[in-house]
C-alpha positions as CSV (number, residue, x, y, z in Angstrom):
1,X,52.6,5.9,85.5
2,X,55.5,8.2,84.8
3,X,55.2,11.2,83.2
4,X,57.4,11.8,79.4
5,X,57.5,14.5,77.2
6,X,56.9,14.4,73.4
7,X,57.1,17.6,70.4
8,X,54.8,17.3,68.0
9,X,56.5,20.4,65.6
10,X,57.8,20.8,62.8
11,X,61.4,20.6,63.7
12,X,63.5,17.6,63.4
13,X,66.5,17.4,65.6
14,X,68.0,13.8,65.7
15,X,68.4,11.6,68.1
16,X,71.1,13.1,70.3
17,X,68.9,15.9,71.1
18,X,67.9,16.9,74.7
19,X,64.6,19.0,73.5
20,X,61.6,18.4,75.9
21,X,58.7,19.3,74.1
22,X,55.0,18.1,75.3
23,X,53.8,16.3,77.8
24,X,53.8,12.7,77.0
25,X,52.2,9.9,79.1
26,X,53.5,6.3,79.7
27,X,52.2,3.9,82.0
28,X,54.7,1.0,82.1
29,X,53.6,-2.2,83.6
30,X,54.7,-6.4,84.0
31,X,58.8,-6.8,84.8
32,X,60.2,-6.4,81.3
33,X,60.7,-2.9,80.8
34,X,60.8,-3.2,77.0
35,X,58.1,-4.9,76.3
36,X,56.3,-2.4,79.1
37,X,57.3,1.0,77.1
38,X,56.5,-1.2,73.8
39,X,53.0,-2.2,74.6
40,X,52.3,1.3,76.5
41,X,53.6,3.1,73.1
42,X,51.7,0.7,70.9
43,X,48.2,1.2,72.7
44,X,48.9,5.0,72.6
45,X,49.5,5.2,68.5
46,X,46.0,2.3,68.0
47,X,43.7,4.8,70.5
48,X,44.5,8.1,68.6
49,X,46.1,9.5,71.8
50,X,49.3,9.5,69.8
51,X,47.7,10.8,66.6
52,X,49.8,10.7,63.0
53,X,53.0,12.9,62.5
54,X,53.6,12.9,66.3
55,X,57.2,13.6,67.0
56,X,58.3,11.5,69.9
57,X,60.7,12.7,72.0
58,X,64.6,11.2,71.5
59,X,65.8,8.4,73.2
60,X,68.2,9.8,75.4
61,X,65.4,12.1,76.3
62,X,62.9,9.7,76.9
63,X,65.0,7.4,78.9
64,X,66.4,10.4,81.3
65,X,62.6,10.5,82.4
66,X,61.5,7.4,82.7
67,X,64.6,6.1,84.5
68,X,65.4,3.0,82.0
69,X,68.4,2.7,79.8
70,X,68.7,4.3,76.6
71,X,69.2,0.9,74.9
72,X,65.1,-0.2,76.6
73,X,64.1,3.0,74.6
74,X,66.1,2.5,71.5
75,X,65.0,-1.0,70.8
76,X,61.4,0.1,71.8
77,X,61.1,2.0,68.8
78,X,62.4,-0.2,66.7
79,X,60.2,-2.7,66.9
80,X,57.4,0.0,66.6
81,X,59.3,1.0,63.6
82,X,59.3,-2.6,62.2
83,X,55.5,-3.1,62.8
84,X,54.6,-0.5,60.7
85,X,53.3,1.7,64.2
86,X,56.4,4.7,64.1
87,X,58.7,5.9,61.2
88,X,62.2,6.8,61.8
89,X,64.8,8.3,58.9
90,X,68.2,8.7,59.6
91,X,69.1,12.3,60.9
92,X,65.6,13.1,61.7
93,X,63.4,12.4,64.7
94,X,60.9,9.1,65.4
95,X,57.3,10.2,64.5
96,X,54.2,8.5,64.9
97,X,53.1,6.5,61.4
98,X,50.3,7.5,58.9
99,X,48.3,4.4,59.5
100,X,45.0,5.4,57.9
101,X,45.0,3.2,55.2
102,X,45.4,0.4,57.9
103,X,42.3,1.2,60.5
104,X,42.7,-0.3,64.2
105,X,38.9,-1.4,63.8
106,X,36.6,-1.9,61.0
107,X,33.8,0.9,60.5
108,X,30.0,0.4,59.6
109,X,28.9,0.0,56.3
110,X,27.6,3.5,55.3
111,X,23.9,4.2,54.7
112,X,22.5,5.0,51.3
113,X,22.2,8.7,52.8
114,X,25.5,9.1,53.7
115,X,26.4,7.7,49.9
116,X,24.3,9.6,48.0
117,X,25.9,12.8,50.0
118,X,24.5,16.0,48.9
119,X,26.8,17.9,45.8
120,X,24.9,21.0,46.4
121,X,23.8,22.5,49.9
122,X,20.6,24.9,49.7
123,X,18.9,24.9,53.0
124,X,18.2,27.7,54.5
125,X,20.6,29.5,57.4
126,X,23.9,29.7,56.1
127,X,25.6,32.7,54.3
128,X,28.4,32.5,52.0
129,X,31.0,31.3,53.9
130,X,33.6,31.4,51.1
131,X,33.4,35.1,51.7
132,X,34.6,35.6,55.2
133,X,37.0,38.5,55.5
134,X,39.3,37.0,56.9
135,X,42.3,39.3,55.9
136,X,40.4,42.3,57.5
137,X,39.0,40.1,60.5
138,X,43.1,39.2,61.1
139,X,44.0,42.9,61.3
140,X,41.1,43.7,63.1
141,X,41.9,41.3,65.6
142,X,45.4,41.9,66.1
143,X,45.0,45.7,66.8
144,X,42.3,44.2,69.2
145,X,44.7,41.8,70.9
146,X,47.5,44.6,70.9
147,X,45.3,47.4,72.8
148,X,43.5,45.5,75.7
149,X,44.2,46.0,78.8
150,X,45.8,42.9,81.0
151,X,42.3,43.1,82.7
152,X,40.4,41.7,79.8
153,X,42.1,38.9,79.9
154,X,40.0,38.4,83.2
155,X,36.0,36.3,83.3
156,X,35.0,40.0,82.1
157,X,31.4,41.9,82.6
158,X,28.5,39.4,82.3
159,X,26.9,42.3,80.2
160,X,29.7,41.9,77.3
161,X,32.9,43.3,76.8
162,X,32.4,47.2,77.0
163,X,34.2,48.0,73.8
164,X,31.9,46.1,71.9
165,X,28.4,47.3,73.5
166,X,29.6,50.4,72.8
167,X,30.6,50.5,69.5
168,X,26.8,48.3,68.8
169,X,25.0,50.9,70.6
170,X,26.3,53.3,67.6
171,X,25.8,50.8,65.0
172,X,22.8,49.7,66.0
173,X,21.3,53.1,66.2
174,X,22.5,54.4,62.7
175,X,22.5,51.1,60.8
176,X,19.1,50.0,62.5
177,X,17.3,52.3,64.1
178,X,17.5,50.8,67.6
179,X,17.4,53.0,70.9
180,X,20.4,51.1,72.4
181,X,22.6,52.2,75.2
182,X,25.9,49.9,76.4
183,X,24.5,49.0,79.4
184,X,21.2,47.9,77.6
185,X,23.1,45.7,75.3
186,X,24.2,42.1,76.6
187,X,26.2,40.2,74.6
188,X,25.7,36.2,74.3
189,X,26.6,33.3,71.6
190,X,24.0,33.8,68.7
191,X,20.5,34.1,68.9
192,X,19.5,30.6,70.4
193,X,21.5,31.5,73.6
194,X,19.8,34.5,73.7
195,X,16.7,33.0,73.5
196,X,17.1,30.2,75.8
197,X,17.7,33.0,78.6
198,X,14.8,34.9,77.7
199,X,12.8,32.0,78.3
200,X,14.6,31.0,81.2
201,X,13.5,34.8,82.7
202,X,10.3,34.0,81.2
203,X,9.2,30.9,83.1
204,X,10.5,32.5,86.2
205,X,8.5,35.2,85.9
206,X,5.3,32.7,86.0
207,X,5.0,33.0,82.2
208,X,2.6,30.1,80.1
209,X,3.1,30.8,76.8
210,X,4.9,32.6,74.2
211,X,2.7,33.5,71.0
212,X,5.2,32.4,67.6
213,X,4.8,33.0,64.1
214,X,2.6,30.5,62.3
215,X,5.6,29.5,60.2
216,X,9.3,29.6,61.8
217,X,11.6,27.5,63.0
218,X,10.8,24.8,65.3
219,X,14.3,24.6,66.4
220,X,13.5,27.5,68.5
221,X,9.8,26.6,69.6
222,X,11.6,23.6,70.7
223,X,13.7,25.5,73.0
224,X,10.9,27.4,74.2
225,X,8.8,24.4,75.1
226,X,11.2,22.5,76.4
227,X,11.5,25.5,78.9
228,X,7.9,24.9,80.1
229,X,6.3,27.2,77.4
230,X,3.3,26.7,75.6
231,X,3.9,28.0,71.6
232,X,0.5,28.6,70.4
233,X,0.7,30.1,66.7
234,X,0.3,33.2,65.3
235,X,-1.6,33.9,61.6
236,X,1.2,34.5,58.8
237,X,-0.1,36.0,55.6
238,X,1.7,38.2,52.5
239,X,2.0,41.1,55.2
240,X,3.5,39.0,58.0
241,X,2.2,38.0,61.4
242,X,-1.4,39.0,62.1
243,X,-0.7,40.8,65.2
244,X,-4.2,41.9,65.4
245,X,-4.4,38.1,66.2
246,X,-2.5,38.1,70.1
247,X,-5.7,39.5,72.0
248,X,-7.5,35.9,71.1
249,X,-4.1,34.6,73.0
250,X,-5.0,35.7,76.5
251,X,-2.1,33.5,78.3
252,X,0.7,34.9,76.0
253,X,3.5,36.6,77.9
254,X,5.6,37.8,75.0
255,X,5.5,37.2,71.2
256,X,8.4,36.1,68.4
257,X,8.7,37.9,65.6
258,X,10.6,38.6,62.6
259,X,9.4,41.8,61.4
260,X,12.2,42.8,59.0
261,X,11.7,39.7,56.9
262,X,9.5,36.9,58.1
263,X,11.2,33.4,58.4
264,X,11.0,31.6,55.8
265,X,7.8,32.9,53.7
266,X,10.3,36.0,53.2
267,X,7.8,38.9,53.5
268,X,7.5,42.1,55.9
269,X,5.6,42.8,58.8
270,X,3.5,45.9,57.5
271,X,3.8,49.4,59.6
272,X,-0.1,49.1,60.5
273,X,0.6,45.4,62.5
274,X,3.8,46.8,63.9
275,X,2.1,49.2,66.0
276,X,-0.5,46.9,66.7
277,X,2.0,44.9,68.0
278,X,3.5,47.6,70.1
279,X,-0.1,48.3,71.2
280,X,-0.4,44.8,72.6
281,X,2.6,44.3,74.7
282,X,1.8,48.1,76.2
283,X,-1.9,47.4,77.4
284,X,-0.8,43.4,78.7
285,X,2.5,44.3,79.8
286,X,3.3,41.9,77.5
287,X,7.2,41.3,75.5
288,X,7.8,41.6,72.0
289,X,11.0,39.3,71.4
290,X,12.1,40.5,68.2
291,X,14.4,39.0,65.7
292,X,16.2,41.0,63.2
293,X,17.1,38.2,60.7
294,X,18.1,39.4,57.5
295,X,17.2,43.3,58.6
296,X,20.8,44.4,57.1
297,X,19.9,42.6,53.6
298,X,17.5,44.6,52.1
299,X,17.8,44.5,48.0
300,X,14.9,46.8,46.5
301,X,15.0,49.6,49.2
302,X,17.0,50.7,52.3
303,X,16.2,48.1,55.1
304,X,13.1,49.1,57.5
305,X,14.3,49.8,60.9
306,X,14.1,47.7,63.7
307,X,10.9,47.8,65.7
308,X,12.2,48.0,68.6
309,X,12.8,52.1,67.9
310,X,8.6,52.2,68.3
311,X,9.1,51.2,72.1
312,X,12.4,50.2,73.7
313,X,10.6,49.7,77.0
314,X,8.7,46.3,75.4
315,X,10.6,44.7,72.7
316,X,13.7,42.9,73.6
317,X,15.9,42.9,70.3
318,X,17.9,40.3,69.2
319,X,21.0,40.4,66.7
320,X,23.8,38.7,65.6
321,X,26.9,38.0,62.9
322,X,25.7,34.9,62.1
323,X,24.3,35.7,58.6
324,X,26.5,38.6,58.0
325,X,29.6,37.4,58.8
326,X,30.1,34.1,59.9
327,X,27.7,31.2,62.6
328,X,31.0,30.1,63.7
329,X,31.9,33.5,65.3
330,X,28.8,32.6,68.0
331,X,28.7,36.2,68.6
332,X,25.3,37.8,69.0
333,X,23.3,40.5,71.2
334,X,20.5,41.5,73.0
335,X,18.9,44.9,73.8
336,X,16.7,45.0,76.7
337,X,14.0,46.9,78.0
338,X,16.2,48.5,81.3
339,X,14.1,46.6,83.7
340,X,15.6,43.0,82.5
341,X,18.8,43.8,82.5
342,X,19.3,42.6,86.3
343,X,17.4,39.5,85.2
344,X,19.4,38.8,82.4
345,X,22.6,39.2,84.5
346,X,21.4,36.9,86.6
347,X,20.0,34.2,84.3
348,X,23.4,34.8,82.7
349,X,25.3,33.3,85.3
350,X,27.0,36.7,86.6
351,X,30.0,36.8,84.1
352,X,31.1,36.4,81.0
353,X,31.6,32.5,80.1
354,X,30.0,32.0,76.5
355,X,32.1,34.2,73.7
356,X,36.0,35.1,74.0
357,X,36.5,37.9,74.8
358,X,39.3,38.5,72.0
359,X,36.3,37.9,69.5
360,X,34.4,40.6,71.2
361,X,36.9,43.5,70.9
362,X,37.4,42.0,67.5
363,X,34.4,42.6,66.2
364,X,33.8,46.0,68.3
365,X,37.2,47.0,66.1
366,X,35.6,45.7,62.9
367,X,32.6,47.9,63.4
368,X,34.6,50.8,64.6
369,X,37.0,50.8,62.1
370,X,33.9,50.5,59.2
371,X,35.3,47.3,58.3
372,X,32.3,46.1,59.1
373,X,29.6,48.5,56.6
374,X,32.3,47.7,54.0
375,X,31.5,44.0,54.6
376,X,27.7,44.5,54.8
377,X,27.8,46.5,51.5
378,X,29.7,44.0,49.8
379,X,27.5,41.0,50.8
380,X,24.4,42.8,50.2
381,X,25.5,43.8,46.4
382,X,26.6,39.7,45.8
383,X,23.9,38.3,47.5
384,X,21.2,40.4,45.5
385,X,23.1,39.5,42.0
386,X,22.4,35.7,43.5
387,X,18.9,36.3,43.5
388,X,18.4,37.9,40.4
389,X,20.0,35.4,38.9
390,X,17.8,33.1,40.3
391,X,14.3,34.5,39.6
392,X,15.8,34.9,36.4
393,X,16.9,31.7,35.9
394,X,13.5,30.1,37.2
395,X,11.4,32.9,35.0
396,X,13.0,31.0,31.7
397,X,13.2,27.7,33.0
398,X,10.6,27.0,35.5
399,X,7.5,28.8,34.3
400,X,5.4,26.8,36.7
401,X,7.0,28.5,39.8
402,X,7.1,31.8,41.2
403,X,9.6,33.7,43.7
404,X,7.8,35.5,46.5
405,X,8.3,37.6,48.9
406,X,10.4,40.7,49.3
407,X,14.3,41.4,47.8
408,X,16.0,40.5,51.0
409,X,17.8,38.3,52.9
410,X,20.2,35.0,52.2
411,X,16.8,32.7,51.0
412,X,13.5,33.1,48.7
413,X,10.4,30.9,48.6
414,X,9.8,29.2,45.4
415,X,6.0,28.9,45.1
416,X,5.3,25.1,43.3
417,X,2.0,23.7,41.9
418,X,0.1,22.2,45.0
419,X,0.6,18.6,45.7
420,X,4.5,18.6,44.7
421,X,6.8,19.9,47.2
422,X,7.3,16.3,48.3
423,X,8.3,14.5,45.0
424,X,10.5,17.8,44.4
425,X,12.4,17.9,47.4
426,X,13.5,13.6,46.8
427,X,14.0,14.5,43.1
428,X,16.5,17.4,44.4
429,X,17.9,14.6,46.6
430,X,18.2,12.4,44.1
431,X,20.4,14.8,41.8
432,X,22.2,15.7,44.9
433,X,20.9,18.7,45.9
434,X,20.0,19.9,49.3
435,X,16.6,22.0,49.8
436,X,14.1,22.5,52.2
437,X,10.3,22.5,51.7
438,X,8.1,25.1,53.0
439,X,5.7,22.6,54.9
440,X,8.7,21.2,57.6
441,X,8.3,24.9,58.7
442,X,4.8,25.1,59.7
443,X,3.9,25.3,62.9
444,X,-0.1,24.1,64.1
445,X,-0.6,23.5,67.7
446,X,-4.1,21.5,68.6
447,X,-6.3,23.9,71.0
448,X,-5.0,27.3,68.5
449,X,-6.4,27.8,66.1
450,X,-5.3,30.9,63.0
451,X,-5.6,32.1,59.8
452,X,-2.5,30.6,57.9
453,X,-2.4,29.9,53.9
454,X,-1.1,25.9,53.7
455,X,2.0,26.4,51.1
456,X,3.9,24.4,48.7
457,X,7.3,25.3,48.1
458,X,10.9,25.3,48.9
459,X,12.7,27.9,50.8
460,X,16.1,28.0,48.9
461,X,18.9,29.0,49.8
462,X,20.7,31.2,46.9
463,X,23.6,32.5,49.2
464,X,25.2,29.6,50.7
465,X,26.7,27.7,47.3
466,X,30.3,29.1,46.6
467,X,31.0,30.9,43.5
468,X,32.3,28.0,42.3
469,X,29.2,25.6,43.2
470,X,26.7,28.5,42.5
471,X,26.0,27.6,38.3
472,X,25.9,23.8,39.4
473,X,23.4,24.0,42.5
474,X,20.9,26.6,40.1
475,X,21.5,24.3,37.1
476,X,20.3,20.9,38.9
477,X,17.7,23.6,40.9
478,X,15.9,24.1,37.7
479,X,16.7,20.5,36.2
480,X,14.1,19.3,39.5
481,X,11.2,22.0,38.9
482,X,8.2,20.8,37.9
C-alpha cells in the first residue's frame, strides 16, 4: 500500500502543479500498474472514501509518490474520466464525479412512515432552533479562543473549565437562586450524562431505588434502571409531586423532581411539598435530584427559584443550555452537595473528556458578557407570544379542549375529551403533524402503588416550529381537535 496525497479545496491549479494536499491512500495490486491505480481509484470513488468534489492530486504529483510514470497516472484518470467515475476540465484539476443520481447499490423500498414524513414537528424537547445566536455565540467564542491560556488546551479539570463554574456560580445564584460555589459546580454533556453518573454513585453507594415523578420521561427511568435502580412512582397532581408521598417508599435513596415546572403535565411543585421534600431527604439522609427544566421560562410571574437554595447539603441540582440555547451545545451542570464532589470526580473518570473545552469558555463568556440574559429575555418574550397564540387559537377553534398548567416553559398540555388521545395523535399523523400524547408519559410500576389522575391529552410543543412553520403546524393543530 503506498501512501498518496489528495486536496480536497477549493483551489484549482492544473495539472503541472506540485501541491501536496491530503493524505491519499492507494493500495496497488496484480502486475499491471494501470489497471492497479485504476481499480484501486475506482473502489475508492464506489465506497464513499473518495466522496464527490474530491480534488485528486495532479499527475505529476501522484506519480512522484507512488513511483510509476506519469503516463500510468495520466491514462488512469482517463479512463475514470470516460466511465463517468472523475471529471476533468481543461486548466482545472481532476475531481471526484457527482455520481448520486447513479447509486453504487440499490436502497430499500421506504416504509409508509418514512413517506408520510412529518411537515410539522411538535413533540416535546426542542426549543426554537431557528433562533440560535449564532452572531453573538461567534464573537463570544472568538474572544474565548483569543484569551485562554496554552494550558487549556490540555484534558483540563474533571470539575469543568474554571472560567465557566465561575461565571455559573454568579448566574446561578442571581438568575436562580442556587447556593453554588465553582468548586461545587461540575460541568458534563446535558442532563442525561449527569444523571447517568448520579446513578452510577448511586448504586455504589448500595442504593435500591430512586423515587420518580408519576409522569416523566421514561428515557431517564430507563437510564436509572438499567443502572440497577428500582423507579417506583411518585403521585402527580395540579400541584406537582406528592412529596408527602416518599415516607410510604422506605427503599428510596434519592427522588427526581422537576419542581419549577413538572414534565410534561406543566404545573409547579407548591412551596408547602417543597419543604416537605427537603424534610424527607434531611431525616433519611436521603438525595433530592433536582431538575430545573424550563425554570428560566416563566410567562405570568418571575420564575420560582431553584429548590436547591432550601438545602444545598441534599439536593443535587441539575442545569443545562439545552432548552435555552441549543441540545447540540451538550453543555450542562451539576451542583453538589460538597460531600459528592470526590465521588463525582471519580465516577467522572478524573478529567475532562465529554464537552470542549472551547465551548465551555464560550459559554462562561456568553454569560459574563450578558449575552446570555439578553438571550433568555428574548426567548422568554417569543416563546410566551407562541403560547398565547395558541390558547387563543384553540379557545376559538377547539372549544372541546383546554390548556393547563402554568405560563412556562417550551410545551403546554392540551386537555382532550377522554377516550381520544389515540384517534388524535394518528389523525395529527395523518395531516403530517408530529405530537405526543400525554399517556406515553406515564409511568406505573406493579408493587407501587399512588395517587395519579389517568389523562388524555397531548403535550405540544409550541416552541419548536420556525416562524415560518409556526401558522402551518397551529393551523393543522386545530384542523385534528376533536
Amino acid at each position: 500500500m503506498v501512501k498518496s496525497q489528495t486536496n480536497s479545496s477549493a483551489g484549482s491549479p492544473g495539472d503541472s502543479g506540485t501541491e501536496p494536499g491530503a493524505d491519499l491512500h492507494v493500495e496497488l495490486r496484480g502486475p499491471r500498474l494501470r489497471e492497479g491505480l485504476t481499480q484501486a481509484l475506482r473502489e475508492a470513488v464506489r465506497t464513499g472514501r473518495l466522496s464527490p468534489g474530491t480534488r485528486l492530486p495532479p499527475s505529476r504529483s501522484l506519480a512522484a509518490d507512488l513511483g510509476v510514470s506519469r503516463n500510468t497516472v495520466t491514462n488512469a484518470y482517463a479512463e475514470l474520466v470516460a466511465e463517468g467515475w472523475l471529471t476533468a476540465q481543461q486548466g482545472s484539476a481532476t475531481r471526484v464525479a457527482d455520481r448520486t443520481a447513479v447509486p453504487a447499490e440499490s436502497s430499500p423500498p421506504r416504509t409508509k412512515a418514512e413517506r408520510r414524513r412529518a411537515t410539522y414537528g411538535m413533540e416535546p424537547g426542542s426549543p426554537d432552533l431557528a433562533h440560535f445566536p449564532r452572531a453573538q455565540w461567534l464573537t463570544a467564542y472568538r474572544r474565548a479562543l483569543n484569551a485562554a491560556p496554552d494550558e487549556a488546551f490540555g484534558y483540563g479539570d474533571a470539575l469543568g473549565q474554571e472560567t465557566l463554574r465561575t461565571a455559573l456560580a454568579d448566574y446561578l445564584a442571581r438568575a436562580r437562586g442556587v447556593y453554588a460555589h465553582p468548586q461545587r459546580i461540575v460541568i458534563c454533556s446535558g442532563f442525561h450524562h449527569g444523571l447517568a453518573l448520579m446513578a452510577r454513585i448511586l448504586k455504589a453507594r448500595g442504593a435500591r431505588a430512586v423515587a420518580v415523578e408519576a409522569y416523566g420521561l421514561d428515557l431517564y427511568r430507563n437510564l436509572l434502571t438499567d443502572a440497577g435502580l428500582v423507579t417506583p412512582p411518585l403521585g402527580v397532581d395540579a400541584f406537582g409531586a406528592r412529596t408527602g408521598d416518599l415516607s410510604a417508599v422506605r427503599e428510596a435513596a434519592a427522588v427526581l423532581l422537576t419542581p419549577a415546572h413538572q414534565y410534561p403535565t406543566g404545573v409547579a411543585l407548591r412551596a408547602d411539598r417543597r419543604v416537605t421534600a427537603v424534610d424527607w431527604a434531611r431525616e433519611t439522609g436521603g438525595l433530592i435530584l433536582e431538575d430545573d427544566y424550563d425554570g428560566e421560562f416563566r410567562y405570568d410571574r418571575q420564575p420560582v427559584g431553584a429548590l436547591q437554595g432550601l438545602d444545598a447539603d441534599r439536593v443535587v441540582y441539575f442545569g443545562s443550555v439545552s432548552k435555552s440555547l441549543a441540545p447540540g451545545l451538550r453543555l450542562g451542570w451539576m451542583v453538589l452537595p460538597e460531600g459528592l464532589v470526590p465521588e463525582m470526580v471519580a465516577a467522572k473518570g478524573h478529567g475532562d473528556y465529554m464537552s470542549s473545552f472551547l465551548e465551555q469558555r464560550t459559554l462562561a463568556e456568553f454569560i459574563t458578557s450578558g449575552a446570555y440574559d439578553r438571550h433568555v429575555r428574548a426567548m422568554r418574550q417569543h416563546y410566551r407570544r407562541r403560547r398565547e397564540q395558541l390558547v387563543s387559537a384553540l379557545e376559538r377553534r377547539a372549544p372541546a379542549v383546554r390548556v393547563t398548567g402554568m405560563a412556562a416553559g417550551l410545551q403546554a398540555l392540551v386537555e382532550l375529551p377522554r377516550g381520544t388521545e389515540r384517534s388524535v395523535v394518528r389523525s395529527a399523523a395523518r395531516k403530517g403533524l408530529a405530537v405526543s400524547g400525554v399517556s406515553q408519559f406515564l409511568h406505573q410500576e406493579e408493587g407501587h402503588d399512588c395517587q395519579v389522575p389517568v389523562l388524555d391529552g397531548l403535550v405540544v410543543n409550541y416552541a419548536a416550529p420556525s416562524d415560518s412553520a409556526w401558522t402551518g403546524a397551529l393551523d393543522t393543530l386545530c384542523a385534528v381537535m376533536p
